[in-house]
Backbone as JSON, one array per atom type, in Angstrom:
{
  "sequence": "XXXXXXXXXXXXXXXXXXXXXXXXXXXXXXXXXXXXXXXXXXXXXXXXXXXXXXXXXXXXXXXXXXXXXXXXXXXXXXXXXXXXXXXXXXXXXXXXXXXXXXXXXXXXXXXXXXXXXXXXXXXXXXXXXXXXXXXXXXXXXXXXXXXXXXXXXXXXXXXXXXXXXXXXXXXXXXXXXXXXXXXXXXXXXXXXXXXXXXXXXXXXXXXXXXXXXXXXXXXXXXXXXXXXXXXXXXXXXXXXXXXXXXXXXXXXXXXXXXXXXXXXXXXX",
  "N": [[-26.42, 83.04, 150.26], [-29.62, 82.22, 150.68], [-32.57, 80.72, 148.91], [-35.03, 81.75, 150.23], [-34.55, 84.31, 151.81], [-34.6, 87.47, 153.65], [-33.49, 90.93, 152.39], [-33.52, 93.83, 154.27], [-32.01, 97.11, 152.67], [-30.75, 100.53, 152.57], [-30.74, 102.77, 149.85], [-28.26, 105.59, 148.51], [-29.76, 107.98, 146.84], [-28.95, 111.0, 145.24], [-29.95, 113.86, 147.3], [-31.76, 111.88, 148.41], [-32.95, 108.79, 150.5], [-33.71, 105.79, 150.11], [-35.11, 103.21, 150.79], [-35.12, 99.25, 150.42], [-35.85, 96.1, 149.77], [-34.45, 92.77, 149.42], [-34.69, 89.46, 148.64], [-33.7, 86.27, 147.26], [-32.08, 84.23, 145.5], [-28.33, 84.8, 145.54], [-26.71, 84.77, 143.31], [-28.07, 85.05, 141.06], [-30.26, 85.95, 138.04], [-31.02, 89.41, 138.69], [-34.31, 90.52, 139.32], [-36.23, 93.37, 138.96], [-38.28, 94.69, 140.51], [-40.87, 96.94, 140.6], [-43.42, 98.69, 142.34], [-47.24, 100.12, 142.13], [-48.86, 103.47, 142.54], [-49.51, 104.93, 145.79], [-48.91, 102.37, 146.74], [-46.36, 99.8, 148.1], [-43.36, 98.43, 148.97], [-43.71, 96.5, 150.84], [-46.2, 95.17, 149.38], [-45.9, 93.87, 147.27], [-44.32, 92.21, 147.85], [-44.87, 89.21, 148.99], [-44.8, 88.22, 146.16], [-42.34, 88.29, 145.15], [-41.31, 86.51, 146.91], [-42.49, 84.0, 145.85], [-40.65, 84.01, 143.59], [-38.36, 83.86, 144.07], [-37.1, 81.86, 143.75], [-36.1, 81.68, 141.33], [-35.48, 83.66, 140.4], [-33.07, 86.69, 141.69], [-34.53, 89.05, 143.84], [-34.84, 92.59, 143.84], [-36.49, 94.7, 145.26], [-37.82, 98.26, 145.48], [-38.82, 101.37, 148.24], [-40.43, 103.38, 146.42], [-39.04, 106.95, 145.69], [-40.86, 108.78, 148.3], [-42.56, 106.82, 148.9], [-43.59, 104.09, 151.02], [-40.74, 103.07, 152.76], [-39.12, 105.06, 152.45], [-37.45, 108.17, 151.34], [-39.04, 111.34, 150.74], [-38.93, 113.35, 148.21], [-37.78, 116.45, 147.52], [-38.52, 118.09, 146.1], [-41.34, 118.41, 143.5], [-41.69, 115.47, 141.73], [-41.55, 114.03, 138.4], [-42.91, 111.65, 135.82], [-40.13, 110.82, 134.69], [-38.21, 111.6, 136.54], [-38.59, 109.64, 138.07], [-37.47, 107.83, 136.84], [-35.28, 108.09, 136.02], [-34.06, 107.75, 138.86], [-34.26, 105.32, 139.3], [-32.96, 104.1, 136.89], [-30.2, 104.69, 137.74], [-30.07, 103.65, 139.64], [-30.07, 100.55, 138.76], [-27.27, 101.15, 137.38], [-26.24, 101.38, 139.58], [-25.71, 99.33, 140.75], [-24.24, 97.89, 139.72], [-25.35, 95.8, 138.0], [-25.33, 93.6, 134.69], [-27.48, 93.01, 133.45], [-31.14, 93.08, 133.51], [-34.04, 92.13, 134.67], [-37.52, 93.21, 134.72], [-40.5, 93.88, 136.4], [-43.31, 95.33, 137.01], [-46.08, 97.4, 138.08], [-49.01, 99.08, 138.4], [-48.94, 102.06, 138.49], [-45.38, 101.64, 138.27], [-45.45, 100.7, 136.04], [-45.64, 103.05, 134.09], [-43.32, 104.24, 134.77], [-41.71, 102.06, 133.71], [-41.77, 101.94, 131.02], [-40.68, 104.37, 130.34], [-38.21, 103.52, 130.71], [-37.9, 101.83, 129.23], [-38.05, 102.68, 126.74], [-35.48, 104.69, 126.5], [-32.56, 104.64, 124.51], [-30.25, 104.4, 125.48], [-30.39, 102.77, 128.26], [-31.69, 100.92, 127.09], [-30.3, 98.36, 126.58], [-29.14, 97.14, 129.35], [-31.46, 96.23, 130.32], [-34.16, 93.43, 130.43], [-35.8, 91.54, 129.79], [-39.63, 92.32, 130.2], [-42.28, 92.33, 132.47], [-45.43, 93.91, 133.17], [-47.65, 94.08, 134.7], [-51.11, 95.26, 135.03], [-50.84, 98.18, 133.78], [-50.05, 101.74, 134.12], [-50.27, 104.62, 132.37], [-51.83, 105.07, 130.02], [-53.72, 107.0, 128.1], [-56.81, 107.39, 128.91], [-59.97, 106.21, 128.46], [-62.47, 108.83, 129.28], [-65.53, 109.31, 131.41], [-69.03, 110.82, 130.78], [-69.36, 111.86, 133.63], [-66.53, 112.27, 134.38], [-66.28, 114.5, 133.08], [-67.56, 116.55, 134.1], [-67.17, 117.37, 136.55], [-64.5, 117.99, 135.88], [-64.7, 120.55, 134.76], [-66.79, 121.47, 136.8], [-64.82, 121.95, 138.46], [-63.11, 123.81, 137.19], [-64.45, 126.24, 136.97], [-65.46, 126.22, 140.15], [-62.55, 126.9, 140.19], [-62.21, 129.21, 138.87], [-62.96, 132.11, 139.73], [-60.79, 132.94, 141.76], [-58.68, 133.52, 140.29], [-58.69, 135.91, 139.8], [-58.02, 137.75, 142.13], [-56.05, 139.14, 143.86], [-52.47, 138.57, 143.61], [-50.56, 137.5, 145.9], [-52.73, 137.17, 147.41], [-53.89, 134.89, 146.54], [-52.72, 132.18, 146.48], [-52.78, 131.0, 148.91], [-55.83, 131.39, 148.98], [-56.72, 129.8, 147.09], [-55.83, 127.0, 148.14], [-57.11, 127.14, 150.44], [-59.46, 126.56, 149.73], [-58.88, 123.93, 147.88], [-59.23, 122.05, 150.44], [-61.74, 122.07, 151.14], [-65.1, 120.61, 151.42], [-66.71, 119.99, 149.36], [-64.61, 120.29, 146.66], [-62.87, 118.06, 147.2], [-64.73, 116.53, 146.91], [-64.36, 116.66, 144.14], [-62.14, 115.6, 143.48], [-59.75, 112.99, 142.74], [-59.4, 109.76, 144.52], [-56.69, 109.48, 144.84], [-55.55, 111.69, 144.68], [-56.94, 113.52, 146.69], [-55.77, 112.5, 148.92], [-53.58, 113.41, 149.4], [-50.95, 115.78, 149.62], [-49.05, 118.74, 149.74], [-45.56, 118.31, 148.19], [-45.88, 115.65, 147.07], [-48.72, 115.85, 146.03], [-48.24, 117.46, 143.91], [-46.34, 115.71, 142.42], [-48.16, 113.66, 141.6], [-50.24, 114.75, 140.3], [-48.45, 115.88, 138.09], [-47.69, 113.27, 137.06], [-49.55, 111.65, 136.52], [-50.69, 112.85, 134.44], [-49.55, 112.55, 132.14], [-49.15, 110.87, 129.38], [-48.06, 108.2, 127.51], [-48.19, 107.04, 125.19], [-46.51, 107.37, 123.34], [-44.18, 106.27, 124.0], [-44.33, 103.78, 123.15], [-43.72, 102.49, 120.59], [-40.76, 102.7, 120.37], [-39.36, 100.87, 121.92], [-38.13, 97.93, 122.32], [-37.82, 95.37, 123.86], [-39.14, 92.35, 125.07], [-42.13, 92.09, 125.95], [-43.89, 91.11, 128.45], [-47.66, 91.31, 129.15], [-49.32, 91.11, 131.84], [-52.69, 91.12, 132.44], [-55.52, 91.23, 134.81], [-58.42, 90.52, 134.31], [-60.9, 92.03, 135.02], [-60.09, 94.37, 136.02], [-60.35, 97.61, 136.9], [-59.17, 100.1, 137.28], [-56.99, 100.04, 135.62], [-57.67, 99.43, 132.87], [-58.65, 97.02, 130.63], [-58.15, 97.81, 127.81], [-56.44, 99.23, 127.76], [-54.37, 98.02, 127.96], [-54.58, 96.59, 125.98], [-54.43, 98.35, 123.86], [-51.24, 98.6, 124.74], [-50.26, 96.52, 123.8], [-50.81, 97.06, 121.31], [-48.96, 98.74, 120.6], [-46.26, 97.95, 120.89], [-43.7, 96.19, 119.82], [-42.97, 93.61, 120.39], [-44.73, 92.62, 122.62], [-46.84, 90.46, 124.18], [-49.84, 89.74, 125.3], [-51.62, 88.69, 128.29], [-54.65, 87.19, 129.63], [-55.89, 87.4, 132.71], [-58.34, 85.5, 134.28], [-61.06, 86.55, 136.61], [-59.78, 88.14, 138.33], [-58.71, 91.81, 139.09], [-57.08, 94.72, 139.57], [-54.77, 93.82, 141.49], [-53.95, 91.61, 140.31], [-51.94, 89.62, 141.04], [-52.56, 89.52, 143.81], [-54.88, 88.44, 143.86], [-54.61, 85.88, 142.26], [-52.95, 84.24, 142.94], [-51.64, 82.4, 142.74], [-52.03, 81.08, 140.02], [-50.97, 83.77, 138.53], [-48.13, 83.72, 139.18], [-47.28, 81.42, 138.51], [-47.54, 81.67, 135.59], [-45.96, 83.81, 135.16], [-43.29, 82.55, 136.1], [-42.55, 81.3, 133.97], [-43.01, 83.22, 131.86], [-40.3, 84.28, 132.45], [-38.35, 82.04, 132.63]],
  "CA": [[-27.76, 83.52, 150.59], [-30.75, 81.06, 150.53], [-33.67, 82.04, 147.86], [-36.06, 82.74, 150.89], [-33.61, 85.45, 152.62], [-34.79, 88.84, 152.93], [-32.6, 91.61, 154.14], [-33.65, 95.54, 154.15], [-30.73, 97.65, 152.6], [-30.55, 101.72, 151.91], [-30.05, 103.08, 148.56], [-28.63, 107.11, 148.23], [-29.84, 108.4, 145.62], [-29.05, 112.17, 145.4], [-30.32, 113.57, 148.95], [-32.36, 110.99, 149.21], [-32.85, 107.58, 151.14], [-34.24, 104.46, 149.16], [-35.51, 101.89, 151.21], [-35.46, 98.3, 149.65], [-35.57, 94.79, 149.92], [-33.52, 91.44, 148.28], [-34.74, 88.18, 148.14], [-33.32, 85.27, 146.74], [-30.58, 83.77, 145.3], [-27.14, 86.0, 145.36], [-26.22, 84.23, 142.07], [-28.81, 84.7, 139.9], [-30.08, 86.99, 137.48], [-31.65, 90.29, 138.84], [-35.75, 91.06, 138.68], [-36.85, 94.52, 139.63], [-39.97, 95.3, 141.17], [-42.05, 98.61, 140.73], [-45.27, 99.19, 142.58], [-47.77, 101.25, 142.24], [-49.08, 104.52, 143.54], [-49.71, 104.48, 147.09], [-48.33, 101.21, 147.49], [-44.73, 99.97, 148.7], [-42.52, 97.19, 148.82], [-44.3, 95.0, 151.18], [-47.36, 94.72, 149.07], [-45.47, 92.93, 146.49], [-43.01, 90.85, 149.09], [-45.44, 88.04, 148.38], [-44.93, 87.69, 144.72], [-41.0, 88.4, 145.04], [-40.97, 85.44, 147.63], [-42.51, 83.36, 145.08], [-40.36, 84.64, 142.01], [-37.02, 83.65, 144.29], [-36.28, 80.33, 143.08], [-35.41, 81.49, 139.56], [-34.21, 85.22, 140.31], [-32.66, 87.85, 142.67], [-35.24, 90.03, 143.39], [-34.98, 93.94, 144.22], [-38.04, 95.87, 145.5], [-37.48, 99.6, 146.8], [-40.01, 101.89, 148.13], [-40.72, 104.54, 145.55], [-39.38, 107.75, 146.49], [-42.37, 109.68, 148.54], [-43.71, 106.13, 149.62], [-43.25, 103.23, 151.96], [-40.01, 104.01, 154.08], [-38.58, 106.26, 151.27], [-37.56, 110.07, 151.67], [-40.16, 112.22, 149.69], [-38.72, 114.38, 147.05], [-37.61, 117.74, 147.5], [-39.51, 119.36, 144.83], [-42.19, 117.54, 142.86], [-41.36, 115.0, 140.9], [-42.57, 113.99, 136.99], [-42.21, 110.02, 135.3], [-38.58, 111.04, 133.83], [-37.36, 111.79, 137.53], [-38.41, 108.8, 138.45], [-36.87, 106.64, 135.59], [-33.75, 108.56, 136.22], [-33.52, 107.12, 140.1], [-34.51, 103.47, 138.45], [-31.96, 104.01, 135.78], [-29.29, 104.91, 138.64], [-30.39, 102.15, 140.93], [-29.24, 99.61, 138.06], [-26.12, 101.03, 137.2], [-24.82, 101.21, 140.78], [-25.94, 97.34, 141.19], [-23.68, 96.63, 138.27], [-26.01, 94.92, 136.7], [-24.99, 93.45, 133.2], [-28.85, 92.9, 132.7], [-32.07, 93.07, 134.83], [-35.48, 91.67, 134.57], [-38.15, 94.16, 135.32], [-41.48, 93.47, 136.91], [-43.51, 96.21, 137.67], [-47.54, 97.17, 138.53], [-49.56, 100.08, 138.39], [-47.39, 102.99, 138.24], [-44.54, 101.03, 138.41], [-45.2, 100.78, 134.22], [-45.06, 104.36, 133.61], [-41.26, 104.06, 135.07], [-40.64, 100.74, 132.74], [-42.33, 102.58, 129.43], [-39.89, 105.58, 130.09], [-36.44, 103.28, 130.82], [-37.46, 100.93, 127.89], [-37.87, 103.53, 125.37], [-34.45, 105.03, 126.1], [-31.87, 103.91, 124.32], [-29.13, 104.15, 126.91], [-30.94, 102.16, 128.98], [-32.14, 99.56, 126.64], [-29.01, 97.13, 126.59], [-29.69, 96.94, 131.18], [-33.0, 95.42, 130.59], [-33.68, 92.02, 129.19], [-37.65, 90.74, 129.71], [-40.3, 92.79, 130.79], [-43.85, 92.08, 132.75], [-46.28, 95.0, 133.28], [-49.45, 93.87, 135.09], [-52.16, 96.6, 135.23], [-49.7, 99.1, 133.96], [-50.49, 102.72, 133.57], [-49.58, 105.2, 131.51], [-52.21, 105.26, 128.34], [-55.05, 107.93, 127.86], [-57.7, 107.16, 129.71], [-61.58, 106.94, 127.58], [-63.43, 109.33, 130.03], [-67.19, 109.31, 131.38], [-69.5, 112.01, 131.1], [-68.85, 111.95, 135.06], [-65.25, 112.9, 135.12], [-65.95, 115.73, 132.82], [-68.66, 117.11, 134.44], [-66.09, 117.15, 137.65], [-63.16, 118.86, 135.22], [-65.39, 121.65, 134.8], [-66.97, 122.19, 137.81], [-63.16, 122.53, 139.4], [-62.91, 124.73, 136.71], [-65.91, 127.12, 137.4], [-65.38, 127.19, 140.91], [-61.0, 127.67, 140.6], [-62.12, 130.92, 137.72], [-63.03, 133.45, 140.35], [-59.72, 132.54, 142.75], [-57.72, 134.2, 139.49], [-59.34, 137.74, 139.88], [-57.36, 137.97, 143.34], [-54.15, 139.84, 143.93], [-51.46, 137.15, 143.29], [-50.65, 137.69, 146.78], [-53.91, 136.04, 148.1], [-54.47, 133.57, 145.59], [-52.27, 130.55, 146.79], [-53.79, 130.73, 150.1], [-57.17, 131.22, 148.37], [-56.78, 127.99, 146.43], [-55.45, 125.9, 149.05], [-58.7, 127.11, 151.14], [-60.99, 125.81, 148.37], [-58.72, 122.81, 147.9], [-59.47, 121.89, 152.15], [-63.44, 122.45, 151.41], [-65.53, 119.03, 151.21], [-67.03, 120.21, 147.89], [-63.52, 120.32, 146.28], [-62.51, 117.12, 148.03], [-65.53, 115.33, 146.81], [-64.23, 116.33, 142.69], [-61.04, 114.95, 143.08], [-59.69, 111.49, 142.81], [-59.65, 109.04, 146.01], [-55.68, 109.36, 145.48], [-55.53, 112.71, 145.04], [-57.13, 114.18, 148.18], [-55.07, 111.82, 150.21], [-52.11, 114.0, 149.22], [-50.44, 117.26, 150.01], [-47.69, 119.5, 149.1], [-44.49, 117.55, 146.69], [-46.64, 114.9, 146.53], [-49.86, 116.01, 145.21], [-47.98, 118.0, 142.82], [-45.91, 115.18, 141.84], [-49.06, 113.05, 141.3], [-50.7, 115.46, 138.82], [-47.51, 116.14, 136.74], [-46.97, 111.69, 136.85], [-50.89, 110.93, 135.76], [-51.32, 113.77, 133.24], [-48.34, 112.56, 131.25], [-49.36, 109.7, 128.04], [-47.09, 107.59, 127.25], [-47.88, 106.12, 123.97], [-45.59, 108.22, 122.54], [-42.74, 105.89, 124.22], [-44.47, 102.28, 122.43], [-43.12, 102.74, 119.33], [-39.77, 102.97, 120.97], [-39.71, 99.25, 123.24], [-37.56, 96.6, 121.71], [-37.97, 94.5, 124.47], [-40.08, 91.41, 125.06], [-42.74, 92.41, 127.0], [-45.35, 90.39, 128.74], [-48.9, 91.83, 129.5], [-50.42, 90.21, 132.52], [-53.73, 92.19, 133.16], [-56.54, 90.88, 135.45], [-59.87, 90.78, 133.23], [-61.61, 92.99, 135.85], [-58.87, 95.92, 136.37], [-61.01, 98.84, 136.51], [-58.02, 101.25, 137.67], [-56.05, 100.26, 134.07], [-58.79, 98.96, 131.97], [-58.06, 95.93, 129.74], [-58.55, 98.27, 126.81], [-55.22, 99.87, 127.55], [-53.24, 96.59, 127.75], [-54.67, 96.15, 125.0], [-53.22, 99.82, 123.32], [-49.85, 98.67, 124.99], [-49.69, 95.25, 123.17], [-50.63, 96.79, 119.53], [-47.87, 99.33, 120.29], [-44.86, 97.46, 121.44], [-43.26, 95.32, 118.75], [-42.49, 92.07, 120.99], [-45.31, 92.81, 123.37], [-48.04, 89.57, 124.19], [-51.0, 90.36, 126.52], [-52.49, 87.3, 128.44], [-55.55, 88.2, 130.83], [-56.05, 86.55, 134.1], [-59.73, 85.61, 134.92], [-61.55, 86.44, 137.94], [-58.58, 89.29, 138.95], [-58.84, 92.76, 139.34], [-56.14, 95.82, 139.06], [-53.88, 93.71, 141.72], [-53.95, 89.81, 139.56], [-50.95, 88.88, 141.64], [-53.17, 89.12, 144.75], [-56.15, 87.74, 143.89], [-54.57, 84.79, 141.72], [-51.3, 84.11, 143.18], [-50.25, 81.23, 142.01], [-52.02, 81.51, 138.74], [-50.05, 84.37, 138.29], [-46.56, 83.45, 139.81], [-46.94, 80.42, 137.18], [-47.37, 82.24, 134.28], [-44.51, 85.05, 135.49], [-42.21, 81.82, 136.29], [-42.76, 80.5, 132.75], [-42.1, 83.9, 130.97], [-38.88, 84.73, 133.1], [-37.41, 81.04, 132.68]],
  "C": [[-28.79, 82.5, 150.11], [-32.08, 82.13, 150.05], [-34.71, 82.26, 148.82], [-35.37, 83.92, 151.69], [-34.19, 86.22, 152.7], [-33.85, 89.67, 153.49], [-33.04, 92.68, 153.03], [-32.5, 96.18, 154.06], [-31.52, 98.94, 152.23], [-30.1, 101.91, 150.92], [-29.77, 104.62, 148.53], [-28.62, 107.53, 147.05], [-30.08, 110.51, 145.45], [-29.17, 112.9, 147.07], [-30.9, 112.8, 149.84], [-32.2, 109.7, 149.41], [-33.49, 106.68, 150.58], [-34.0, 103.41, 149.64], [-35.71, 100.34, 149.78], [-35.37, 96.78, 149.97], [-34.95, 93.9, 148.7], [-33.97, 90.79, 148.83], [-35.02, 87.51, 146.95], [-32.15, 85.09, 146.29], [-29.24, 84.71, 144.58], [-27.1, 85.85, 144.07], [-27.23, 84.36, 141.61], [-29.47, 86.11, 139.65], [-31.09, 87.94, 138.23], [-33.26, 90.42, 138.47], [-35.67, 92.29, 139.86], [-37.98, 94.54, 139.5], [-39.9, 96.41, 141.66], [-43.03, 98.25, 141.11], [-45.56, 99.77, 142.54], [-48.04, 102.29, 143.39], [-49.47, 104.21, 144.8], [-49.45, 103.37, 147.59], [-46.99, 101.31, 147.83], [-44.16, 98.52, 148.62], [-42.99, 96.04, 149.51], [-45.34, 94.5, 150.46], [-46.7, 93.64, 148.08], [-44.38, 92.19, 146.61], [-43.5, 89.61, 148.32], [-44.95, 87.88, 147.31], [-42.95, 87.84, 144.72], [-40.87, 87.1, 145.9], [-41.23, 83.94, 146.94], [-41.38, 83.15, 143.71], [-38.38, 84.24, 142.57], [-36.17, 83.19, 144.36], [-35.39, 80.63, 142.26], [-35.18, 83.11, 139.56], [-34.48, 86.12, 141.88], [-33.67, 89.2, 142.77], [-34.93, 91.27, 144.22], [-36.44, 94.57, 144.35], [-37.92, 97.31, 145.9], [-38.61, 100.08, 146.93], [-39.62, 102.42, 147.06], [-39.98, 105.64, 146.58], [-40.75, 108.92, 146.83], [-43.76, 108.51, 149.08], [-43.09, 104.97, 150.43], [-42.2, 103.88, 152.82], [-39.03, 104.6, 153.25], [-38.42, 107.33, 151.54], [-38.65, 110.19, 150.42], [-39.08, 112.9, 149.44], [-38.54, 115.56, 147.47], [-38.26, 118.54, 146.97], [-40.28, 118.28, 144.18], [-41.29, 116.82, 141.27], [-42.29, 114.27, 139.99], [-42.21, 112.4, 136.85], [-40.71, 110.13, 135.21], [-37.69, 110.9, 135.27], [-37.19, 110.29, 138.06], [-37.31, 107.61, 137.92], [-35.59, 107.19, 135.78], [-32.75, 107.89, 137.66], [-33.38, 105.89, 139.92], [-33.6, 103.3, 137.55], [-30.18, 104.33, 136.6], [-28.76, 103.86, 139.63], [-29.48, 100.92, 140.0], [-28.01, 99.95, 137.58], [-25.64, 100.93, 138.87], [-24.88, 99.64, 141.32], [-25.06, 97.4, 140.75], [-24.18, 95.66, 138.02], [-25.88, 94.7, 135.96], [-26.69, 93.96, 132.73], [-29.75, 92.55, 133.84], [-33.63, 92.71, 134.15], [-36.37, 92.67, 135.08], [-39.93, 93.64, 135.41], [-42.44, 94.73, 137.69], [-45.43, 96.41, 137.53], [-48.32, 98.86, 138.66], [-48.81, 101.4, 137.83], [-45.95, 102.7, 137.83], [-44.62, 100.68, 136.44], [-45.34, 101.48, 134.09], [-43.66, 104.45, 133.61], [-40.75, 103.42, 133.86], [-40.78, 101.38, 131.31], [-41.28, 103.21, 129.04], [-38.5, 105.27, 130.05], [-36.88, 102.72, 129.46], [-37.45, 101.62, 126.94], [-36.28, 104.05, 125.34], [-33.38, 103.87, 125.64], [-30.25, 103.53, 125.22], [-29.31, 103.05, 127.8], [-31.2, 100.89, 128.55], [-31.33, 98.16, 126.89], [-28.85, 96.7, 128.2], [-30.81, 96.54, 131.06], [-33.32, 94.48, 129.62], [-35.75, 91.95, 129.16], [-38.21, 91.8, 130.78], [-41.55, 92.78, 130.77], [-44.36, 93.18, 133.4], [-47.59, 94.09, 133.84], [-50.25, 95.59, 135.54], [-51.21, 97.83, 135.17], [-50.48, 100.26, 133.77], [-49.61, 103.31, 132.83], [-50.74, 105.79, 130.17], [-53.57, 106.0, 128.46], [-56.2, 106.82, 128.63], [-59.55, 107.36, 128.75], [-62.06, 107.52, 129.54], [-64.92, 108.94, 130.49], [-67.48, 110.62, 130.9], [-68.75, 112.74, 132.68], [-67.81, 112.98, 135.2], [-65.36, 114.53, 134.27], [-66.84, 116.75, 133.05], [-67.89, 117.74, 135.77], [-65.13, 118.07, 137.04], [-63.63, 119.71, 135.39], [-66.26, 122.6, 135.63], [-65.9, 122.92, 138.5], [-63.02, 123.4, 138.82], [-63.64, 126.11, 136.77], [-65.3, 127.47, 138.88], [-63.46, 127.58, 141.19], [-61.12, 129.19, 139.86], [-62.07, 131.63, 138.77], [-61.61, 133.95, 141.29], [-58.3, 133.66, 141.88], [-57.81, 135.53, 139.4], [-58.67, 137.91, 141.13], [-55.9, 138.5, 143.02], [-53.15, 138.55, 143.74], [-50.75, 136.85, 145.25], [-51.32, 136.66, 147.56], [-54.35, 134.85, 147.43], [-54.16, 132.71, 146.08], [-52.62, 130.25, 147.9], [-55.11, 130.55, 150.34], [-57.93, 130.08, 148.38], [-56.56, 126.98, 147.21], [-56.39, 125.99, 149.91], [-59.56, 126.18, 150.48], [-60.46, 124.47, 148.63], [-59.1, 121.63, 149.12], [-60.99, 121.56, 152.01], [-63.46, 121.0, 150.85], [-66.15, 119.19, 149.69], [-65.97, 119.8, 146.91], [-63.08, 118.81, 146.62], [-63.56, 115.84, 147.03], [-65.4, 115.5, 144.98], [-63.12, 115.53, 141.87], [-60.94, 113.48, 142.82], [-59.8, 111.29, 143.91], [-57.49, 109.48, 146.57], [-55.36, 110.67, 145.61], [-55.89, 113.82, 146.28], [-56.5, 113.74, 149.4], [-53.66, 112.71, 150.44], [-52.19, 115.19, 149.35], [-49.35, 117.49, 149.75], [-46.65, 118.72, 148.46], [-45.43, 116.94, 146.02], [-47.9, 114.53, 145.94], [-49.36, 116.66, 144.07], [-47.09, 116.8, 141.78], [-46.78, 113.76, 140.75], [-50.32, 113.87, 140.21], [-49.8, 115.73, 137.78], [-47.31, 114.19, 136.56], [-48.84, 111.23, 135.88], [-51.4, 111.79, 134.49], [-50.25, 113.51, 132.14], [-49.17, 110.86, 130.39], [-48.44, 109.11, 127.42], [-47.04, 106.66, 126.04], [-47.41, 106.56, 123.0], [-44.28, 106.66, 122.6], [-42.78, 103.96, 123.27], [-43.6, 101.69, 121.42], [-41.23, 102.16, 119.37], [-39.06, 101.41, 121.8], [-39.01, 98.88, 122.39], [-37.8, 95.5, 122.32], [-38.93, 93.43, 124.17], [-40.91, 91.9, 126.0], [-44.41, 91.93, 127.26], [-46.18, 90.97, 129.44], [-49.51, 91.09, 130.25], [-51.45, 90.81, 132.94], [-55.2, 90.77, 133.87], [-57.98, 91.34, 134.83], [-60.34, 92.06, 133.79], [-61.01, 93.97, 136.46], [-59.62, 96.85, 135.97], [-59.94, 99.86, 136.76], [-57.24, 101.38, 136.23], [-57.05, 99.68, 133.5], [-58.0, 97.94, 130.73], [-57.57, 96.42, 128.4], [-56.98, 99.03, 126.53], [-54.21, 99.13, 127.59], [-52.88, 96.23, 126.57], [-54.47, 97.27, 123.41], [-52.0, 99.42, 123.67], [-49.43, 97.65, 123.67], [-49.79, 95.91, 121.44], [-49.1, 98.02, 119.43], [-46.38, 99.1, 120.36], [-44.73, 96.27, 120.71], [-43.51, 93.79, 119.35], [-43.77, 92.31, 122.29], [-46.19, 91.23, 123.16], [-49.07, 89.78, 125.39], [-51.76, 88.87, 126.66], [-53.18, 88.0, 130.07], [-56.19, 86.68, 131.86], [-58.02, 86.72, 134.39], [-60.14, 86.29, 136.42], [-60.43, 87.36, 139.26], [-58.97, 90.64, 138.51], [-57.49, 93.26, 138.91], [-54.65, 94.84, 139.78], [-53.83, 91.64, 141.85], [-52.96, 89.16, 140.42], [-51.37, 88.5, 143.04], [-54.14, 88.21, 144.54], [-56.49, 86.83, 142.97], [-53.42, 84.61, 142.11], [-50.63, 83.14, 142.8], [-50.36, 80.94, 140.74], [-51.02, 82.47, 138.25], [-48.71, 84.17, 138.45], [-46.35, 82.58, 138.46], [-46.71, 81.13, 135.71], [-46.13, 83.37, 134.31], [-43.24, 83.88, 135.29], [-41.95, 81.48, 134.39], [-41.98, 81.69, 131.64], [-40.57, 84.2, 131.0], [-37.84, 83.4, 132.86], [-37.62, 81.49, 131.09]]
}
């Protein structure tokens, strides 16, 4: 196989279907790539096409995005890390590089803390990861509480009429206009799986990391805020955080070869 190759393979994982891509070189060591929410495997093709000199890279959708089955029932971080922790044993992988982006570091937080898991993962890069409490505005909690005000009266209803109630309200442009941008895009598994995945904190799992783990954040990442890179790095023993100028939440786009360089450098 030649390190620009790509070829689209299926993964089953339980009932479901797990789209993914490989490029680069058969022989060489494994990197996995996670993307974030609402994204998918082509967004971060680019940076795997770069990254395929010096390793084998894996991308899948997520399940519930790109050409992925959705979930049966809503799924939490743990479920996920369980399909990601499945995915590398049926490679037979000795050891895997992990590379992951938005969401895609909630997953890596939750494999690297276990210890089962630990000894399958060697070096790990997080750009704009999530996962870590969030400082609030006034804004958002002005927003919590309105939802809260107008969901109170919805609970005085027969149980009966309620879930049809709520899902009225939820439809209304009022309602619509308290949510997030990703949240209203979503419906049934997957809105539920997207409030049990962002309400979960993960600096429980820091503590926990052995790994090496490199912090690439884009100065100007308003979606993960530098501030929480910079919570990852004092919590993760072997952690180093280096911040990309003039980049945003997705640094690998909007520095690409800045970035690729500094990825090539930690991974060799």
């Amino acid at each position: 196989m030649t390190a620009d190759m790509e070829t689209v393979k299926i993964y089953h994982y339980q009932s479901l279907s797990v789209s993914y891509t490989r490029t680069g070189m058969e022989n060489d060591k494994p990197l996995l790539i996670l993307h974030g929410w609402g994204s998918n495997k082509q967004v971060m093709a680019p940076l795997a096409k770069q990254l395929s000199d010096i390793r084998d890279c894996y991308i899948p959708d997520l399940p519930g995005f790109g050409n992925s089955s959705v979930p049966n029932d809503p799924w939490n971080v743990d479920d996920y890390a369980d399909m990601v922790e499945q995915f590398i044993q049926d490679q037979e992988f000795e050891t895997v590089d992990l590379l992951v982006h938005s969401f895609g570091g909630r997953i890596a937080l939750k494999l690297c803390a276990r210890a089962d898991c630990q000894d399958h993962i060697d070096k790990v890069l997080i750009t704009g990861g999530a996962g870590m409490k969030p400082k609030r505005s006034l804004g958002f909690y002005l927003k919590k509480y309105t939802a809260k005000t107008l969901k109170a009266p919805f609970y005085l209803l027969p149980k009966s009429w309620r879930s049809n109630a709520l899902e009225w309200l939820r439809e209304t442009a009022l309602w619509k206009a308290l949510g997030s941008s990703d949240y209203s895009k979503l419906s049934g598994v997957m809105r539920e799986t997207f409030v049990q995945t962002v309400t979960e904190y993960l600096e429980p799992t820091l503590p926990n990391i052995p790994h090496e783990v490199l912090l690439l954040w884009g100065r100007d990442d308003n979606a993960a805020p530098l501030y929480q890179a910079e919570r990852m790095e004092q919590g993760i023993e072997n952690a180093a955080l280096v911040v990309i100028d003039h980049a945003g939440h997705y640094a690998f786009l909007d520095r690409p070869s800045h970035f690729t360089s500094i990825a090539k450098a930690f991974f060799k």
